[in-house]
N, C-alpha and C positions, 0 to 999 in steps of 0.2 A: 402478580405484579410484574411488569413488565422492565425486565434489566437491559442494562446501557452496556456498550462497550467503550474500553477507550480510545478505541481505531475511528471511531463514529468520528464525520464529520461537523454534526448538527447536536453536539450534548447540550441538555437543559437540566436547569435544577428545577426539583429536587434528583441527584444522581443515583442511580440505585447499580449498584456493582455488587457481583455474586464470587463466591469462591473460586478460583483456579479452574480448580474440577470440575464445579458446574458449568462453569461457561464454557469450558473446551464441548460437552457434551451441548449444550443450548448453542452452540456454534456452528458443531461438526456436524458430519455425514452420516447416513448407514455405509457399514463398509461394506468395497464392491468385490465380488465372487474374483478369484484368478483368470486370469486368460490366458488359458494353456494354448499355443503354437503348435503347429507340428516346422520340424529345423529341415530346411533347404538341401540336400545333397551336395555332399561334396563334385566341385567341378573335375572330369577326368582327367588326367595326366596327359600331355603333350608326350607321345611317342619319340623315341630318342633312337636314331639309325645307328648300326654300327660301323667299325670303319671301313671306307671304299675300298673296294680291291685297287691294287697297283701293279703293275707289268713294267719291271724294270729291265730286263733283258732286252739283248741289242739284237740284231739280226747278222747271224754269221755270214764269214765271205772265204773266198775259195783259197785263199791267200794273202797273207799280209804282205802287199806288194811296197808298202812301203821302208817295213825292216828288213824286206830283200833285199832292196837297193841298200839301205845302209848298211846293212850287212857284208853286202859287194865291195863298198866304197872301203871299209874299211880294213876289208880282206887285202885289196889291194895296196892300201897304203902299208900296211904291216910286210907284204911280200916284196915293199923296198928296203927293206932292212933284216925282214928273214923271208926266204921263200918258202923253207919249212914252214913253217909261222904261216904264214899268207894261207897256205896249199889248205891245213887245218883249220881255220877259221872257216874259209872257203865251203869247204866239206860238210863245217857244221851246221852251217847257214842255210846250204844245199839239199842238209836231209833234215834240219826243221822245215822247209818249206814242202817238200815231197811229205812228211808226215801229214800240214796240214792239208795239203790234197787230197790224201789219201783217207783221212778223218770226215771231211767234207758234208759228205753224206748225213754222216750218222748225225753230227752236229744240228744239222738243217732239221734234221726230223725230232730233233732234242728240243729245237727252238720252235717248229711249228704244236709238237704236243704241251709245251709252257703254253703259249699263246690260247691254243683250244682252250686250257683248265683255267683261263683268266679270263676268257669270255663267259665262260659256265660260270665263274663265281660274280661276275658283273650280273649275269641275268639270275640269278639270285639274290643280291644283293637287290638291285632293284626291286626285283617280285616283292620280297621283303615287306623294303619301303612302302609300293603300293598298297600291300597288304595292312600296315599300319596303320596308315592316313585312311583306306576304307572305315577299320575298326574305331578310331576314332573320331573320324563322324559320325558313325552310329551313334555313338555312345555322347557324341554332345546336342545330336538331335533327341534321345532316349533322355540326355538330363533337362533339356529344356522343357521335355512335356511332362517329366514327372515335377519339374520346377513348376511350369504352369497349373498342373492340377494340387497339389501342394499349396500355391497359394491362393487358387480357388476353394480350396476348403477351409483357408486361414481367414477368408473374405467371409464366411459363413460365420467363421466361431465370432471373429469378430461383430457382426450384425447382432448374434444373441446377443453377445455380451452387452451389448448397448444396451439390446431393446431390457433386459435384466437390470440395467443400470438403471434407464430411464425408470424404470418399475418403483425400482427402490428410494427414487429420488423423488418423488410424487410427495406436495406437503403431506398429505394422510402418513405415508410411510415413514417420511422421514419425522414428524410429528411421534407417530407409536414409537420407533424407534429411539426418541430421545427421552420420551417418558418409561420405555421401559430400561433402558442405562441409569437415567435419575432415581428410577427404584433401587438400584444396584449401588449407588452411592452411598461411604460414609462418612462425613466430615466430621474432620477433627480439629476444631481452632488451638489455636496455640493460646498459654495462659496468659493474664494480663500480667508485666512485671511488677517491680515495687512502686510503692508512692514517689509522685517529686516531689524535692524539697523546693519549697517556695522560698526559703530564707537566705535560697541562691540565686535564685531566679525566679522571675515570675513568668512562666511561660503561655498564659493563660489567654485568650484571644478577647478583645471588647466584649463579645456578645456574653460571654460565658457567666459577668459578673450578674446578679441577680438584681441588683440595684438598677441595671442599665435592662434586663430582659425578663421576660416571663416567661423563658422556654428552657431554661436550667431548672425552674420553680416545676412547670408542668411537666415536665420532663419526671421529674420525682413523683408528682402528683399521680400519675398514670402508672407509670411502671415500676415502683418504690422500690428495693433495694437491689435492684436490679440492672440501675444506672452507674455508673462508675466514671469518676473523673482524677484530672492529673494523676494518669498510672500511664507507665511505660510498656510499647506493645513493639516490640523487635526493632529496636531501635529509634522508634518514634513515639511520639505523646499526642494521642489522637484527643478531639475536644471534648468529646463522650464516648461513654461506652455501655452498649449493654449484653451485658451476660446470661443466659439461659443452661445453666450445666445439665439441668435435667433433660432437655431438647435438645442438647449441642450446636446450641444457636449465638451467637455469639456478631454484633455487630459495632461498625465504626460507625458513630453519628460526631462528621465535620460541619464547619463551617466556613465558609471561604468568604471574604473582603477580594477587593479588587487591586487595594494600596495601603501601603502605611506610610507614613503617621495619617492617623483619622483627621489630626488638623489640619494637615498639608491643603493649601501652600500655608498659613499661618500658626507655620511651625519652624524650628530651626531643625528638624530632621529629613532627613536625606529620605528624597522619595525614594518607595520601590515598590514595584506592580505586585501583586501576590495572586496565583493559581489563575494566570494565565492557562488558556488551551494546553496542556500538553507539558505545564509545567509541571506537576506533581504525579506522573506519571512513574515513578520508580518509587514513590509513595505508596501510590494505591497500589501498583502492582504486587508490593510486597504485602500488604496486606491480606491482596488474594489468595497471592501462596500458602498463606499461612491459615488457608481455611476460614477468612472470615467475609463477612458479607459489610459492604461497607455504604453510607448513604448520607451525601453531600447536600447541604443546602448553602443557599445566599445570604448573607446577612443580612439583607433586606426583607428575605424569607422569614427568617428567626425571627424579628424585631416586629413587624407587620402582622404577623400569623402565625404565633405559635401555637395554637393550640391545629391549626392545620398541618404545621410542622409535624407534629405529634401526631397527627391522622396514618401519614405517610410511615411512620414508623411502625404503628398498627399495622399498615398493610402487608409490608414488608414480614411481620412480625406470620401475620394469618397464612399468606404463600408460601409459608416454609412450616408451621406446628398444622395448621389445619385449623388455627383459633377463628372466633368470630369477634374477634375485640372493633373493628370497624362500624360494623353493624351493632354490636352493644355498647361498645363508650362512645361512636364517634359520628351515631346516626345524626347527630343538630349542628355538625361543625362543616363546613364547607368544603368545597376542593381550592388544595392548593394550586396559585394559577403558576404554571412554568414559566422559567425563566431563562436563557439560551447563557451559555458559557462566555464568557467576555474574553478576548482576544489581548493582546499588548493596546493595540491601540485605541481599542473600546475602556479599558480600565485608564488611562493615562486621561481619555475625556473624561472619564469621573470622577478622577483626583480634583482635574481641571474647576472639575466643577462644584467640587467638595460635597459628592454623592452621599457622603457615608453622613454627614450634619445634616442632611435634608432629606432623605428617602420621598419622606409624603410628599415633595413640592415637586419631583421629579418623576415621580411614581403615579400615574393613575391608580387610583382606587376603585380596583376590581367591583363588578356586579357579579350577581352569583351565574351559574353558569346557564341556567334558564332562561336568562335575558339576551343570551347571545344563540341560542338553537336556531337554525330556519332547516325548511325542509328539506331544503339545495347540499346541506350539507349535515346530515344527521350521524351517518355514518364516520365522520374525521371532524370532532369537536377541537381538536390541538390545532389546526393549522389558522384559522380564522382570529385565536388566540395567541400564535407566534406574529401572525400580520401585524396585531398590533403591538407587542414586545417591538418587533421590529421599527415601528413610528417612532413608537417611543426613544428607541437609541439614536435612529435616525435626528430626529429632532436636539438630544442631549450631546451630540456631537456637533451640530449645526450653531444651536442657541448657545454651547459652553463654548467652541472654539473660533468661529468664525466673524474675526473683525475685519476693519476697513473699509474700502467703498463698496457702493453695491451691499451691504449690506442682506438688506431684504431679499433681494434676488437668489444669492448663495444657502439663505434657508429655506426658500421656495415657499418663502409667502407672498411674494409679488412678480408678476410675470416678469420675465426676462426679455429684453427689447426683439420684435418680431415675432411674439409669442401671445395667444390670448386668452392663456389661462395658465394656472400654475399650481404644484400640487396643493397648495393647503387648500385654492378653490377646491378641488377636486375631492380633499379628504373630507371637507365638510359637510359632502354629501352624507356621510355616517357618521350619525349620532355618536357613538363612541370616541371614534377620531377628531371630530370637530371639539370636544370637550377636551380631549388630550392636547388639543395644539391653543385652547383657548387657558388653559393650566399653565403651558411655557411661554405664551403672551405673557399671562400676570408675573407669571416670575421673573422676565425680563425687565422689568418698569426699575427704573434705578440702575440696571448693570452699564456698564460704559462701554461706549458705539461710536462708529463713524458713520453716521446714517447715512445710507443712501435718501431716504427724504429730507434731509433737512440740512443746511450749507454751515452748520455748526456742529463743532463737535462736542461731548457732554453724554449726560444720563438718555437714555431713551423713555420719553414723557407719557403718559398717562393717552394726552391726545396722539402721538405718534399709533398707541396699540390702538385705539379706536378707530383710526381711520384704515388700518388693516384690516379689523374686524371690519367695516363699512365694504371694504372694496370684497373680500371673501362673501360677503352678504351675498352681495349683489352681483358679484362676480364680474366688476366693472372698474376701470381705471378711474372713473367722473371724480370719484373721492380725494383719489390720491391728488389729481392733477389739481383740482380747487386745493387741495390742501398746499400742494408746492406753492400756487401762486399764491396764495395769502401768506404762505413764509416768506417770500421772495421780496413781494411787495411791500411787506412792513416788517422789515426784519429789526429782531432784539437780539443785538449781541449779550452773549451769555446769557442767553433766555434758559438754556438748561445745563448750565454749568454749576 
């Protein structure tokens, strides 16, 4: 049996949702091998010079000729007030400066051999340097190439690893692989809780009542005490239930409406859409977790087709024990025809339209699925089946919602001005579709319009749907246009009021 997600953007009922566990496996991947790297080399270090040499020494001179003179100056000023005094200053000044003459020499050669041993450590210094900034690009040319071969061998691992991925991702592969994980599997549904009390509430949905359906009745009839109702399952009160403890099979069978109250509008309750797209989504989820397999129909499903209802549950039933209940209880019962998920504003047309008091009038009545086979499409039986589901909404949005002028036009049973042809000509070329649009014709006779044919307002008449059917015939305006002018021409106020 083929399960649904609820990421799906295209769900149809009947829903089939599988446990947590299974569906992460019916989901996932084979997982894919490591991809071991080889790691890049560290980049080398930026060499670091040490400090410059520096040569702070001055160049000697033969004499400090200018503390001689002050030396002089002030010999003599002191020899105005003592000559003693003068004479000795004089003297001392006389033989610092004969010293430094005489030192002269040695000085000179004190200062040329600093200078040599400063040149020597500059040309080392330097040599140094050069020597570094050599070793250093060595060493970043030596790391780029082993960088580039490094990641030419990373360019390899990675190639396998793909082409090993690609391998493993091959449907065949990944197919084995999810049937041998589903081998591995063991689900454990969680129990059903207590009874509800009814004498609080009645929780119980339309369909449930057995007055009102035959799929609570068959439902028993097929799988006898095995079904289970108003019992509490982790928080919620699913419509059905059934339990298999010997197989550890364990499933939710809902049912979903589009709106309540079912009488709406001719009800004083407060509309409200029910299991919109995406609304019960923390619903079923939970139930997944909790290990159960869960399978949603339409109420229009239930009420139409139960005992095909009940097929679906067989199915369900055979792709998890390995039973043949399909093929032995349900070989003469037909297939369920799918039905797409209703959206907010696909259910609010239904309300509109009070869907849930009329199914049959709104509902084509399926042929079996033989009558729809052609050779063009043997292979994909569902979509030529969704084509029409989709007419069918289309239309019950058009025919339930759309008044005022123009009429006809906005439901696309009469061409639109510049146009010369329109789809209902077009749908009528198939037998199936032409019967579905000749169904929301009759239904329309009586609902109240602002015709585009006709210059009064009122019921839409018997003769208005005839002469659509005439122009869809013949796929020709002649009808229409005779028909306007013989309104026109002899018009009867409140001729359909």
């Amino acid at each position: 049996m083929a399960f649904q997600t609820l990421n799906s953007s295209n769900l149809y009922y009947p829903t089939a949702l599988c446990p947590k566990v299974i569906e992460d496996i019916q989901t996932g991947m084979p997982p894919e091998p490591s991809l071991a790297l080889l790691n890049l080399p560290s980049e080398p270090l930026r060499p670091i010079a040490g400090p410059l040499p520096v040569f702070e020494k001055k160049s000697p001179q033969r004499c400090d000729y200018t503390l001689l003179g002050l030396g002089t100056f002030i010999a003599m000023v002191v020899s105005a007030f003592s000559i003693e005094a003068g004479l000795l200053l004089f003297c001392l000044i006389a033989g610092f400066s004969a010293w430094e003459i005489l030192t002269f020499p040695s000085r000179q050669d004190d200062y040329r051999q600093s200078f040599y041993k400063y040149e020597e450590n500059l040309k080392k210094f330097n040599y140094t340097v050069a020597e570094q900034q050599k070793q250093y690009k060595d060493k970043v040319l030596f790391h780029q190439k082993q960088c580039k071969e490094i990641e030419a061998e990373n360019q390899k691992r990675r190639q396998a690893h793909s082409r090993i991925c690609a391998q493993l991702h091959t449907p065949e592969k990944v197919a084995a692989w999810r049937q041998s994980q589903l081998q591995t599997v063991v689900v454990r549904p969680t129990s059903l809780g207590d009874e509800v009390n009814t004498t609080q509430f009645d929780p119980r949905g339309y369909s449930e009542f057995e007055s009102n359906s035959r799929f609570p009745g068959a439902l028993r009839n097929y799988f006898g005490d095995k079904i289970h109702s108003l019992r509490r399952l982790s928080g919620y009160i699913p419509g059905f239930a059934y339990v298999d403890t010997s197989n550890n099979l364990s499933i939710v069978i809902d049912i979903n409406e589009p709106y309540t109250p079912r009488q709406y509008p001719n009800s004083n309750g407060y509309l409200r859409l029910l299991h919109c797209l995406g609304q019960d989504n923390n619903r079923l989820r939970t139930f997944q977790s909790e290990d159960w397999f869960v399978l949603l129909f339409s109420e229009r499903q239930i009420l139409q087709y139960p005992l095909e209802c009940c097929k679906e549950v067989a199915r369900l039933i055979d792709s998890y024990t390995g039973s043949n209940l399909v093929q032995t209880r349900f070989s003469n019962v037909e297939e369920l025809e799918p039905e797409p998920h209703w959206n907010e504003a696909m259910a609010e047309a239904m309300a509109n339209q009070r869907s849930r008091l009329k199914y049959t009038k709104f509902y084509y009545i399926r042929q079996t699925q033989k009558n729809h086979e052609s050779s063009n499409n043997q292979q994909n039986e569902l979509n030529p089946r969704l084509e029409i589901i989709k007419l069918k909404q289309r239309l019950e949005v058009f025919f339930g919602r759309t008044n005022g002028n123009k009429w006809h036009q906005k439901t696309g049973s009469f061409p639109k001005p510049g146009y010369e042809t329109c789809p209902m000509w077009e749908d009528w070329e198939h037998p199936e579709k032409k019967a579905i649009w000749l169904t929301f014709l009759k239904d329309a006779k009586g609902v109240k319009k602002e015709l585009f044919l006709s210059p009064y307002k009122g019921l839409v008449r018997e003769e208005t749907i005839q002469v659509l059917i005439q122009c869809a015939e013949k796929k020709s305006k002649i009808p229409c246009e005779e028909y306007l002018k013989r309104r026109y021409e002899n018009p009867k106020p409140n001729i359909e009021s």
